[in-house]
C-alpha distance (Angstrom), angle and dihedral (degrees) to the residues before:
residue distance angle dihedral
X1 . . .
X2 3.68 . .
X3 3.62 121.6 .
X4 3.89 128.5 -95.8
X5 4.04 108.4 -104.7
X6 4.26 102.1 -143.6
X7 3.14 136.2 165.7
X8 3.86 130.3 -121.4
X9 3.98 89.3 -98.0
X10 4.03 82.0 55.7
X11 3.46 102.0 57.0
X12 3.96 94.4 93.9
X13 4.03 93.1 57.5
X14 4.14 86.2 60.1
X15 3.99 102.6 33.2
X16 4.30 97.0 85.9
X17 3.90 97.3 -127.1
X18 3.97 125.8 -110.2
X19 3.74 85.1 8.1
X20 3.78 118.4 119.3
X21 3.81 117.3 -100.1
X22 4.33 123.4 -158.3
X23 3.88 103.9 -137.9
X24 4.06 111.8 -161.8
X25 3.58 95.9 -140.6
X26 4.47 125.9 163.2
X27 3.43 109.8 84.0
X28 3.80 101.2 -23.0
X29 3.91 97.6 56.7
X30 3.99 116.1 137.2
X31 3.36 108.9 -131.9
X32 3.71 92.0 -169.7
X33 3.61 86.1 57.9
X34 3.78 89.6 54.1
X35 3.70 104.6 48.5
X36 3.68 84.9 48.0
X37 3.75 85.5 58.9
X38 3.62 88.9 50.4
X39 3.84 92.1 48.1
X40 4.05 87.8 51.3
X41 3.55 92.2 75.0
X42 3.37 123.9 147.5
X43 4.33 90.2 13.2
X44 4.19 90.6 70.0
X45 3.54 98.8 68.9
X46 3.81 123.1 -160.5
X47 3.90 85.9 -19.3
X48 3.95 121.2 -177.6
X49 4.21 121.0 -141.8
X50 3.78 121.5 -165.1
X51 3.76 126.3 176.5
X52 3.60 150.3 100.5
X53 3.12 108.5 -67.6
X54 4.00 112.0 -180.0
X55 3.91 114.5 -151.0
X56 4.12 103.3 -118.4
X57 3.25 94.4 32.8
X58 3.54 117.8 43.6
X59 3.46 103.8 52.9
X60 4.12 108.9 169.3
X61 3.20 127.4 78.0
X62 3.74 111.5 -152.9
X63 4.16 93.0 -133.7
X64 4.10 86.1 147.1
X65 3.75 88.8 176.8
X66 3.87 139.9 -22.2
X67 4.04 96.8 -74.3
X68 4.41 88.1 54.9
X69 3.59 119.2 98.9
X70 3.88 136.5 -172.3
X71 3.72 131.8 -132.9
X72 3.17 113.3 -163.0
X73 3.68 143.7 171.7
X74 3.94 108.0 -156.6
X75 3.70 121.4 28.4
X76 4.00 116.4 -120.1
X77 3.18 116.5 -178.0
X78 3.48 111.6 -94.8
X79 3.84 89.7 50.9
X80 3.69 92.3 60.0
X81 4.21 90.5 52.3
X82 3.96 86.3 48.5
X83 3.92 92.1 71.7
X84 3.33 122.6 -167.6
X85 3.06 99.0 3.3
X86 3.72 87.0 80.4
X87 3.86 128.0 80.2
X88 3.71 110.0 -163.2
X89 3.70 113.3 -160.2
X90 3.87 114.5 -153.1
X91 4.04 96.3 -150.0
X92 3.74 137.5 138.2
X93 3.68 124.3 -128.0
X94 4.03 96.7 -83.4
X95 3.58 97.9 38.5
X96 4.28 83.3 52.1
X97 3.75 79.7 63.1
X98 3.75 105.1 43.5
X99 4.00 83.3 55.5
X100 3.56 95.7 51.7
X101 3.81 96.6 42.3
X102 4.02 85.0 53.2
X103 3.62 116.0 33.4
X104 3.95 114.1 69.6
X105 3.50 114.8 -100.2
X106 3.96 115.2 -175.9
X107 3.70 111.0 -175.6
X108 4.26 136.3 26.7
X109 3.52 128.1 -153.9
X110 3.78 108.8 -164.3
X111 3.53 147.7 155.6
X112 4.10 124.7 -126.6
X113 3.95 140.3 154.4
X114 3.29 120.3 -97.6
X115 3.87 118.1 -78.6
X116 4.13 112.0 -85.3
X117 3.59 135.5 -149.7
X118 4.15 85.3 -53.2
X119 3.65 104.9 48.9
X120 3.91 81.7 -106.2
X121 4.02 113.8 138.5
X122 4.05 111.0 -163.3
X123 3.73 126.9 -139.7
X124 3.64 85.3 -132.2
X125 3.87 107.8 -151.2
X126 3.63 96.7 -15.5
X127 3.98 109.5 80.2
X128 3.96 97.2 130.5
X129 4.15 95.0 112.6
X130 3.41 119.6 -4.3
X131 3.48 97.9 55.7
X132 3.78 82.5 66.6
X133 3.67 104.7 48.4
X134 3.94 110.1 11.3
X135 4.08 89.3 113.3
X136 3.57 92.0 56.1
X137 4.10 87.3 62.4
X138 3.86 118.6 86.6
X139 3.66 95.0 -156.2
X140 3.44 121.9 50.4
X141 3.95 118.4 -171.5
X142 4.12 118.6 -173.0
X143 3.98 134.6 -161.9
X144 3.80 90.2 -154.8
X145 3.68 94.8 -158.5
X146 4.15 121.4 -176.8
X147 3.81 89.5 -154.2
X148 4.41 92.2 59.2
X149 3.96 98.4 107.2
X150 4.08 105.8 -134.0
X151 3.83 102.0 -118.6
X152 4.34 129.7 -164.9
X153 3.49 126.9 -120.9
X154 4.21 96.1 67.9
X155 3.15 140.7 44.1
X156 3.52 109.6 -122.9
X157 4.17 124.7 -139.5
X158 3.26 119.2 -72.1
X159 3.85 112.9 -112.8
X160 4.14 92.2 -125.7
X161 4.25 88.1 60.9
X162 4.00 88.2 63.6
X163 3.74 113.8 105.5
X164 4.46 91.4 -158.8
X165 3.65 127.0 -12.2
X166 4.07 132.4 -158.5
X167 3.69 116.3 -152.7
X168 3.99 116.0 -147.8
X169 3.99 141.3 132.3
X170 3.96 116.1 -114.2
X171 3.43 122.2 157.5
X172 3.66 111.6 -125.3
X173 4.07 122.9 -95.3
X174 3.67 113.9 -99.6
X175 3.73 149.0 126.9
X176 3.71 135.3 -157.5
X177 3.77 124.7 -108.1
X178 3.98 100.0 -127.5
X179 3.83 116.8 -148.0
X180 3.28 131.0 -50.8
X181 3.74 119.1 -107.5
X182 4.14 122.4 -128.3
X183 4.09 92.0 -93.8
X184 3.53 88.5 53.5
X185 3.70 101.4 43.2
X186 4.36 80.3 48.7
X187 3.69 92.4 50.1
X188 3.80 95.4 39.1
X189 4.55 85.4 51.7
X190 3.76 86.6 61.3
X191 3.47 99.9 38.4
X192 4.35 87.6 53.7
X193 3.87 82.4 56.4
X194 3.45 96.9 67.4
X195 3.89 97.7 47.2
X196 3.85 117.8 81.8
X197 4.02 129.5 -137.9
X198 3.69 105.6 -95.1
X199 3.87 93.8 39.3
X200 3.14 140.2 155.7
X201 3.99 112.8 -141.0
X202 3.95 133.1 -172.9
X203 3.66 123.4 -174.9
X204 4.01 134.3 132.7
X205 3.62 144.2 -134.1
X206 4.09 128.4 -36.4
X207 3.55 149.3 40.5
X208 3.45 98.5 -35.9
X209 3.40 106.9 38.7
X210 3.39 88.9 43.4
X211 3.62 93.2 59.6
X212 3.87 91.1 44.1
X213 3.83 86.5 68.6
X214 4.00 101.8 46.1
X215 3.92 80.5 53.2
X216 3.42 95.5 62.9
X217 4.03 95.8 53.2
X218 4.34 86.3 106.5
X219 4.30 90.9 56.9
X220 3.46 129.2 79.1
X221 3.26 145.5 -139.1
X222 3.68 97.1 21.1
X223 3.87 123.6 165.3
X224 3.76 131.5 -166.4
X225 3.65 138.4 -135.9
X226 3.46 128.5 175.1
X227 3.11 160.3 95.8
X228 3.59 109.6 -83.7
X229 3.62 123.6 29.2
X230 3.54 121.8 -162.5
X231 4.11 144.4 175.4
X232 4.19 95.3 -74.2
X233 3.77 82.0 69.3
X234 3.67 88.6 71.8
X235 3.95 95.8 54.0
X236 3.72 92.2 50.1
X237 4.12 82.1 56.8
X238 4.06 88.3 43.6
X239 3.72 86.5 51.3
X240 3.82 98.5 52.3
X241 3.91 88.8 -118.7
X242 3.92 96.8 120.9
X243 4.42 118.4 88.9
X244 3.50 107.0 -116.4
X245 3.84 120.0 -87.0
X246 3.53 123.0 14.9
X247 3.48 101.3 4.8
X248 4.03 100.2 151.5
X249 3.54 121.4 56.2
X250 4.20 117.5 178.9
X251 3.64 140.2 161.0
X252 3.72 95.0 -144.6
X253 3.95 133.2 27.7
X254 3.43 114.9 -151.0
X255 3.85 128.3 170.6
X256 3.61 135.6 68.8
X257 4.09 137.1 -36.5
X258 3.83 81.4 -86.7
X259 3.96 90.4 71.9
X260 3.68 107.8 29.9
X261 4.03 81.9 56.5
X262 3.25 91.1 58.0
X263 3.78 102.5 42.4
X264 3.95 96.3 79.6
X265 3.90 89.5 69.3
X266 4.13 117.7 101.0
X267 4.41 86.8 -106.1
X268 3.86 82.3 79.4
X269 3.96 136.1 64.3
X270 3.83 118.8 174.2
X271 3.87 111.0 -149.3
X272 3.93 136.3 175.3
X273 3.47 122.0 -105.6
X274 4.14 92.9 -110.4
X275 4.38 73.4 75.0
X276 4.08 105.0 32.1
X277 3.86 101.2 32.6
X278 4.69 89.3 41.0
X279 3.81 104.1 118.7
X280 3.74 80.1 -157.4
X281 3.84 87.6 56.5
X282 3.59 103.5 50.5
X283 3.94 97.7 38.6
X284 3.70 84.3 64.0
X285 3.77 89.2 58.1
X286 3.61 112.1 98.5
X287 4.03 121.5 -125.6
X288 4.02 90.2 2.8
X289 3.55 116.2 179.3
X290 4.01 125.2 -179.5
X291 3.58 113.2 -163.4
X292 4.16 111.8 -176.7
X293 4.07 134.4 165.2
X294 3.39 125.3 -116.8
X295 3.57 131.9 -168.0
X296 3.85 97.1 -138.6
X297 4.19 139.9 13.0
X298 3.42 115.1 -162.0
X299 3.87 126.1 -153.9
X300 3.86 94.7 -89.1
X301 3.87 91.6 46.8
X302 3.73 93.6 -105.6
X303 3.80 107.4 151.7
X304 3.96 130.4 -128.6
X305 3.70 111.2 -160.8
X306 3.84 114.3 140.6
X307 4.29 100.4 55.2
X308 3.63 136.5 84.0
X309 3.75 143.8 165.6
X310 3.81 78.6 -84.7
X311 3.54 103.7 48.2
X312 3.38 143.9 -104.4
X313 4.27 107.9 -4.5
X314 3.98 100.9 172.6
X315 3.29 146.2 4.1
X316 4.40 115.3 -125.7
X317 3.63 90.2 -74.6
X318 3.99 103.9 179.8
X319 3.13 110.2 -38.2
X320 3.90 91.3 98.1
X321 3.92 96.7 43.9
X322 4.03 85.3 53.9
X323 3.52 91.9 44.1
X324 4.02 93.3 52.0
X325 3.91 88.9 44.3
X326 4.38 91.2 50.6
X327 3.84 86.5 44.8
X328 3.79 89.7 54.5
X329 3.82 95.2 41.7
X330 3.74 97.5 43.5
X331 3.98 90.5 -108.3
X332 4.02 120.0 139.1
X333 3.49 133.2 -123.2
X334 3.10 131.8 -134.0
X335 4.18 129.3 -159.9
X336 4.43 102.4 -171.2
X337 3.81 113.6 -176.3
X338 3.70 137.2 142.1
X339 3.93 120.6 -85.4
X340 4.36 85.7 -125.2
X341 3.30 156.9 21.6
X342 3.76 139.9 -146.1
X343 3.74 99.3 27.6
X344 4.28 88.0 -40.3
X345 3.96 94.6 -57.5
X346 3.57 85.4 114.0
X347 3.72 129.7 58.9
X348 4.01 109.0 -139.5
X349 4.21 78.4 -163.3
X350 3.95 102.7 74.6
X351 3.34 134.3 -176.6
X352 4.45 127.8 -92.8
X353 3.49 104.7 -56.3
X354 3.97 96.1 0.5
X355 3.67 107.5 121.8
X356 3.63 124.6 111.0
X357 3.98 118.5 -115.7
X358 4.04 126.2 7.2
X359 3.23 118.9 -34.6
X360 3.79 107.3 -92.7
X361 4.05 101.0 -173.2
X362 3.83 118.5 27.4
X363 4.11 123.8 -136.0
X364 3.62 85.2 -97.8
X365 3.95 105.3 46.6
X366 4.40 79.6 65.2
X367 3.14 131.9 87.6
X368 4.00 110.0 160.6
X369 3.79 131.5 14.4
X370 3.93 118.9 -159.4
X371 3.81 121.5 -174.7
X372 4.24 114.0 166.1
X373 3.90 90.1 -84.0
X374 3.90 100.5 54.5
X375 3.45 157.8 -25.6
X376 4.05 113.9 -105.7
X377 4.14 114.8 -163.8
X378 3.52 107.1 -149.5
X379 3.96 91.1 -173.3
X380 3.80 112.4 137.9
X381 4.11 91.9 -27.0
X382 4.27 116.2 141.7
X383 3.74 118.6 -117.0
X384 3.45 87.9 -93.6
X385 3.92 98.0 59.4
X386 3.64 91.0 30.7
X387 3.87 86.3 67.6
X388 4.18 92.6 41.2
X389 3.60 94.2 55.2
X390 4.04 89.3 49.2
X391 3.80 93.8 46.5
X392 4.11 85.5 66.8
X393 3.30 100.6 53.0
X394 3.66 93.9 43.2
X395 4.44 112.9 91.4
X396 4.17 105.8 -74.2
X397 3.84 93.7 -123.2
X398 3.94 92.3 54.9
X399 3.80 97.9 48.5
X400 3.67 101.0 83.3
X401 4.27 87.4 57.7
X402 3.99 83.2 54.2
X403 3.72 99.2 50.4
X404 3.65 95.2 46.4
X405 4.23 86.1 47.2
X406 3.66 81.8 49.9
X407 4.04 101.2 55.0
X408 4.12 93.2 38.6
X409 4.48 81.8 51.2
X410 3.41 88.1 47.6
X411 4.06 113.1 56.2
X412 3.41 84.2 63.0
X413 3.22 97.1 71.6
């Protein structure tokens, strides 16, 4: 059956009311689809959202009326001021999955391409979720948009499984990552030590990572695989440093109109996270190494990444599923972050126990810290060495306050 054409003051005569509705969100989110939500009102009932939405760039909230209510797991911004309206789910990548392959879910909003030579519409550079559990969803509701770049790796929907589709350009969401600073660039030079020509790298969005990539424009025959992909891909493929053919595989693109058009070509494959996030998948990948930020290390290696001054940010993402799937394939990880905060009156390296939120990374999903002043191998070392070998790398003037933390931690043992 062919799909119902609407238009966005439609969209409430296809969504089934009160139900709960998946909303494909990062860089691909319709905002046509989303102001129609708004516009809904009243006729959406006690609706449910759920998706990723990424502070900075998904910036509306769905809250259609009082009886709506968001799922959600990372906090942007305007979440967090909704309240309780708001459900934040504290899950890594898999466990994302597991939920959304078990929970009912009604309705999709999503954006694709338009259908090609096959009837086949692709998710473009968007394939983290849906690819997984779109046929699971009765109703089906597409942004066809011209400007969606078709992307390999999936397989797209066909057009005759959408229940109503709304055709319209939009340029997708994004942002570019800036340059990185000097203690980034310092961090990101030891980091490229530890990763061999002919590897396979996974890290995300940011300073750091960003950094980690522009320092590895000298190797060769580098691969990625992760779970965001963003613009410094594009330099390492500038710079010669990708293998030949499809040397980058993501879930998500996110960047500027520089990347997504480039993602289309046959360097790039776009694949759920059932394939990016599978421990099983990425121990099989030879000379794998995850490199991720944290906020804070503390003494024992145990690794803070989901808390600020302003609360909770995240949940683990997938920094834990890569770290289970390098630990089972003999890969490394890697945890890069800066030795301070707030102009170096705070020490990013904290004492046993000292970080701020749930641990997101335990002292055995680590394997080497780097801060600007070092690099500290936390391979087979006691507790005692463990917290040595982070005391140098942490900033000079607060290493004194972590020794002494140290010592009082320790006599109870």
């Amino acid at each position: 059956m062919a799909p119902r054409y609407i238009d966005s003051a439609s969209l409430a005569s296809v969504l089934p009311p009160a139900g709960r509705t998946l909303v494909a969100a990062c860089s691909g989110e319709s905002l046509l689809l989303a102001d129609a939500v708004m516009r809904a009102g009243e006729a959406l009932g006690a609706m449910t959202f759920t998706g990723i939405f990424v502070p900075n760039l998904n910036t509306r909230t769905y809250l259609a009326n009082p009886r709506c209510r968001v799922e959600t797991f990372f906090m942007t911004p305007e979440l967090k001021a909704a309240g309780a309206a708001v459900s934040f789910f504290p899950l890594c990548y898999g466990d994302i999955l597991t939920r959304l392959r078990t929970i009912q879910i009604d309705a999709a909003l999503f954006m694709v391409a338009p259908p090609d030579e096959n009837g086949l519409c692709s998710f473009g550079p968007i394939a983290d979720f849906l690819v997984d559990v779109w046929p699971r969803i009765p109703v089906r509701i597409a942004h066809i948009n011209p400007l969606m770049p078709r992307t390999r790796g999936h397989h797209g929907i066909p057009f005759s499984e959408l229940k109503a589709v709304i055709e319209a350009e939009q340029r997708l969401l994004g942002f570019t990552e800036g340059t990185p600073d000097p203690v980034a660039q310092t961090i990101a030079s030891q980091v490229a030590g530890f990763i061999p020509n002919g590897g396979t790298v996974q890290t995300g969005l940011g300073k750091i990572p960003t950094a980690v990539l522009h320092a590895l424009t000298r190797h060769r025959d580098i691969r990625i695989h992760s779970g965001l992909i963003g613009d410094a891909v594009l330099d390492l493929a500038d710079a010669g440093a990708l293998a030949p053919g499809c040397a980058v595989t993501g879930g998500v693109a996110i960047g500027s109109q520089r990347l997504y058009s480039a993602v289309s070509s046959s360097s790039f494959a776009f694949t759920p996270v059932s394939s990016t996030h599978d421990p099983r998948v990425v121990a099989d990948i030879d000379r794998f190494v995850a490199v991720n930020s944290a906020i804070e290390v503390d003494l024992f290696g145990q690794v803070y990444a989901e808390m600020t001054a302003q609360g909770l940010t995240s949940g683990p993402g997938g920094a834990s599923d890569f770290a289970r799937g390098a630990w089972c394939g003999g890969g490394l990880r890697i945890i890069a972050l800066p030795a301070t905060a707030a102009g170096g009156a705070i020490s990013r390296i904290v004492g046993p126990n000292g970080g701020a939120g749930p641990v997101s990374l335990g002292r055995m999903d680590t394997d080497i810290i780097v801060t600007e002043n070092g690099a500290a191998d936390l391979r087979g070392l006691s507790h005692r060495d463990r917290a040595e070998a982070l005391i140098k790398i942490a900033a000079e003037h607060h290493r004194d306050t972590l020794s002494n933390s140290w010592t009082a931690f320790e006599s109870r043992f």
